[in-house]
Structure formats: C-alpha cells, structure tokens
N, C-alpha and C positions, 0 to 999 in steps of 0.2 A: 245380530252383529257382534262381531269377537271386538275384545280391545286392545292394543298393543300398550309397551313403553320397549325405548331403547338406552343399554345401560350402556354411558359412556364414560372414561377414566381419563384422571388429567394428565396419565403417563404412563408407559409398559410398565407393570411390574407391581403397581399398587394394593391389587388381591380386587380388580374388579370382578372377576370370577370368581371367585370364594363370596363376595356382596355379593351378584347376581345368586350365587345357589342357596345362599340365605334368604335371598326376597322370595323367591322361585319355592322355597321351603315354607316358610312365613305361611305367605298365601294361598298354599294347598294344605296346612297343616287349619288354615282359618275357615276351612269349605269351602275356596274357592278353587274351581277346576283351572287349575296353570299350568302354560308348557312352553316351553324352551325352546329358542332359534339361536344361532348363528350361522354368518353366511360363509365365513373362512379363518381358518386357523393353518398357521404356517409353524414348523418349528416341532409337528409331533408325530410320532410314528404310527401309530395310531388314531383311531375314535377317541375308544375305550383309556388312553392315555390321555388324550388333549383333555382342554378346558370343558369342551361340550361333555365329554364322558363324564366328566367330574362333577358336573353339574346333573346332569341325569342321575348320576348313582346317590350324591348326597338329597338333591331336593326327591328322590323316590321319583322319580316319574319311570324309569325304566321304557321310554322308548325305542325304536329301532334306530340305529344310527343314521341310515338315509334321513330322519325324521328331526334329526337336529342340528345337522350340519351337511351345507352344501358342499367345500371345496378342503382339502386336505393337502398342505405342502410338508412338506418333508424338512427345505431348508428353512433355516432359526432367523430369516429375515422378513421384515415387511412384505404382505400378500404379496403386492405386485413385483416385487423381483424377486419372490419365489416363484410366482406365476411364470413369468417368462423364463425363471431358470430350468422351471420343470414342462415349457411347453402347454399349461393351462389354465388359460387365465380365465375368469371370472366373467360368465353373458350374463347379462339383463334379468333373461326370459328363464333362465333357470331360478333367479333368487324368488321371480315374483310366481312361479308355479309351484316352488317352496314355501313361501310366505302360506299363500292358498290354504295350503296342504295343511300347515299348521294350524291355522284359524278357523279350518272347519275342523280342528278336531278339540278345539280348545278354546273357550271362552275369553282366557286372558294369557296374550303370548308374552312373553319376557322375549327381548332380541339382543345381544349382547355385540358390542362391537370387538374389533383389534385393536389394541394398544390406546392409544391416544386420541382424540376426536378429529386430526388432522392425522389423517394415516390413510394412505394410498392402496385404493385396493387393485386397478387395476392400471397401469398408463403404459401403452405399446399407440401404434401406427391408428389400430380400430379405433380404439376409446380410453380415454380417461376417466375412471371411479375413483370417487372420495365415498369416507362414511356419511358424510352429511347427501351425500346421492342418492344412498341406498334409502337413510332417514327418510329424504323427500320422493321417493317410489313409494314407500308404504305412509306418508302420511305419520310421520312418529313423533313423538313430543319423546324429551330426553332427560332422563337421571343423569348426575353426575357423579361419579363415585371417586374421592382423592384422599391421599395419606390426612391424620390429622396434625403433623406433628410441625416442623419449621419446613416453611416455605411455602406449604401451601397456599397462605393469601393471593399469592401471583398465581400459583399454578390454577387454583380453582377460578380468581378474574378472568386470567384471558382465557380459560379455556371457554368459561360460559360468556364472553363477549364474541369468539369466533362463533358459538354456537347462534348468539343473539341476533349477530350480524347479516346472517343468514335465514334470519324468520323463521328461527325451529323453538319450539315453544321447550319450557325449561320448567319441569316440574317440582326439583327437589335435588337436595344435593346431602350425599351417604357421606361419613369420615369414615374412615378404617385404620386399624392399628390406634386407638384410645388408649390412650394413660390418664386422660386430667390433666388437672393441673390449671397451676393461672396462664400460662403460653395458652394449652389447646384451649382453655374455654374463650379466652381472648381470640382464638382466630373463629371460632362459629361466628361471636358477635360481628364481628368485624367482614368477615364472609357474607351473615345476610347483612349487614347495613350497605356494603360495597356494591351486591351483587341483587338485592332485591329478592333473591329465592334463598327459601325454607332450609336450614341444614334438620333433616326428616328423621335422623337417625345416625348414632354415636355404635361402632361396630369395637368391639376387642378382640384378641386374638384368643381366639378358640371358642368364640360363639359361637351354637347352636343353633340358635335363633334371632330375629332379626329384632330386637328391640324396641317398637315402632307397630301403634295403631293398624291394625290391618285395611282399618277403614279409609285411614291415611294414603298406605299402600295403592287402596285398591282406584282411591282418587288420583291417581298418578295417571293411570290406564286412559287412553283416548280411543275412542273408536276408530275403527280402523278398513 
C-alpha cells in the first residue's frame, strides 16, 4: 500500500510549493522512494514552468509531465474559472486514474493543492469541486503550510478549523519565510496551543533542506 499526504497553504502565494519540493526532497534524499502529484495549476504556460515542474526538477524526481499534473490553465485565475474560460474543466475519473498511476509507482506520494484550502476547482452546470473533494476521493490527511510572520495566527486557525470541520485529519503545520524572533516564536506557541497540531518545521528562505526528522515526515503519510 502507497501512503499519501496533501500539502495545503493558508493563502496564494505563501511558497507552499517551494515547502512541498523540500519535503518531496527531504524524503527521497532520507531513502524514502517520494513522488509528486498535482491535480491543476492555472496561471502557467507550461509543465516545465509551473509549480509541478519546479517541484520535479528541485526534489530530483524527473518525472514525465503527464506523471505530475493532470490539468493545465493558462489563465492566472482560480482553476475553475480558468477551466470554464478555456472550455476544460476538471472530471473525477481522470484525477482518481492519476492518483492510481502515481501510487503504484511510488511509495509515498506528496499531492499538493491550489492556493488556499477553500479554492474551487471546478463549479459549472455538471459539478462542483473543492480541494477538500478531491482530499476526500483519495482519503488524505493534510499539511498545512503558512507564512510565519504577523498574521498568521488567524490565517493558520481558520484555515485548520475549515479543514477540521470537515473530518480531514491534520497532521502538522510548516512556517515559511523564518526570521525568529519573539513575534515568530510567539505565533508556533500560540498556533499549537490554539490549534492542537504540531508546527513540524520552521522553513527560511533559501533552504535546501527541510529541517525536520524525516521520521517525523514520513509519520505525516497515511495510507491510502
């Protein structure tokens, strides 16, 4: 049986992609065989440009693109009204014969979401997808990955209360962009006493590596 986790951010733009291709690194550099999902990226002209590429070329995995990413929009807006502005939206049956695909090739998949945990992947006439949909097709328990710096107390509560509310299980929560300091170490405490989950790992900008027990990591993973 393969294991999943799904990395989620408390906002566009945080560098939850730079965290995912550090854990995704982390973990293959620790002997663990890891590989890399996402279902849609809007916003890039490219594979080899987007998130997914970015993540393949720094964690080394060097997959084929069909292997990382299902759906590819062009325009720089949320999937689903990229989906309908370019005519293709996001089926079911393609993520879950993606998922498959990945899991037998892979031990422990990394699945990254879009933007924010509340982000709409698909809503036309047929069907309405959230990320928390696709979570609950494969069964995922979830990272959370947010800035460490002012604000984040809110952003990381509600994001892991909409998460909670939902009965998706919540394994750990990444900071990114560290400085220290008595503000950031004041919001870890404050984050797990609030929130009840683990902040797993304190990221800085131009880390290489993911700072954080691999064994830690690899307890994230739920079967799947």
């Amino acid at each position: 049986m393969s294991k999943g986790l799904f990395i989620t951010g408390t906002d566009t733009d945080i560098g939850k992609t730079y965290v995912t291709a550090l854990i995704v690194k982390t973990m293959r550099q620790a002997g663990y065989d890891a590989g890399y999902y996402k279902a849609a990226i809007s916003g890039a002209p490219t594979v080899a440009a987007s998130d997914a590429g970015f993540v393949n070329k720094f964690a080394d995995i060097h997959e084929p693109e069909d292997m990382i990413l299902s759906y590819l929009y062009q325009h720089a807006v949320s999937p689903h009204l990229a989906a309908k502005l370019e005519g293709h939206p996001l089926e079911k049956e393609v993520i879950l014969k993606a998922w498959k695909r990945v899991t037998g090739a892979y031990p422990y998949v990394t699945m990254e979401g879009s933007g924010g945990i509340v982000c709409p992947i698909r809503h036309d006439e047929k069907a309405h997808y959230y990320l928390t949909d696709i979570i609950g097709w494969l069964h995922l328990p979830v990272l959370v990955v947010a800035d460490a710096g002012l604000g984040t107390i809110n952003h990381v509560v509600t994001t892991c209360e909409y998460i909670k509310n939902r009965h998706i299980p919540i394994k750990g929560i990444i900071l990114n962009n560290w400085q220290g300091g008595v503000m950031e170490e004041d919001n870890v405490k404050m984050i797990e006493e609030i929130t009840g989950v683990k902040v797993i790992a304190l990221v800085k900008k131009g880390d290489t590596i993911l700072h954080c027990d691999p064994k830690v990591l690899e307890g994230c993973y739920a079967e799947v």
